[in-house]
N, C-alpha and C positions, 0 to 999 in steps of 0.2 A: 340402701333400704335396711340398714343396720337397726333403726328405731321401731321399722314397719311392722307389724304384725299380721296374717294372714288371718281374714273372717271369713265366713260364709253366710249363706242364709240359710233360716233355718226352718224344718218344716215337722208339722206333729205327722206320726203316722197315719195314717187313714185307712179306712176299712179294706176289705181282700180286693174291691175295686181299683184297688190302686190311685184311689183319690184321695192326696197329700197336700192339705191344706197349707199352704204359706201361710208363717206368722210374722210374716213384717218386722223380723228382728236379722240382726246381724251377730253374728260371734266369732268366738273361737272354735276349732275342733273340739278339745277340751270340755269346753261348758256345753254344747252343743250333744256332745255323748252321753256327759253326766247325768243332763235332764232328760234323759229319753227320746229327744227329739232324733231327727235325720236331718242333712245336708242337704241343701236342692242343688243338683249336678250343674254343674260348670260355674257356678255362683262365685267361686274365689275373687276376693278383695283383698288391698294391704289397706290399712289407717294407723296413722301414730299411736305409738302406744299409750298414749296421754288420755283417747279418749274411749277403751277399755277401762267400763268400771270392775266395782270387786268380784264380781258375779262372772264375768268373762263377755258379755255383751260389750256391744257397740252404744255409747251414752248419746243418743242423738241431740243432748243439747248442746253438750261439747263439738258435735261436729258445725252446728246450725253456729258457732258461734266464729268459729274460722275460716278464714278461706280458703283452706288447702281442701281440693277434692280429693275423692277415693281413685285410685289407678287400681287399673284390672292386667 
């Protein structure tokens, strides 16, 4: 798993309710902190590092275009 990169899902924070919208994206820690957002708990994924674009997200055309899946 030397190539892999660890993503998460990532979620905006939500009101005192504790309702955290999921945004349907995947990333890294990294990108994930910088924007503001929060991690949805247990969410960890590896994907090559090929299909992180420059932003730190998960490119899902690059994944749609391979057939290696995500391992958890």
């Amino acid at each position: 798993m030397t190539n892999d990169v660890a993503v998460y899902d990532a979620m905006r924070p939500g009101p005192a309710n504790g309702d955290d919208p999921w945004l349907d994206r995947m990333g890294t820690r990294k990108a994930i902190v910088r924007d503001g957002l929060t991690i949805v708990p247990r969410s960890l994924a590896f994907c090559p590092h090929e299909w992180i674009d420059e932003n730190g997200y998960v490119n899902l055309k690059l994944v749609q275009q391979s057939p290696r899946p995500f391992s958890v």
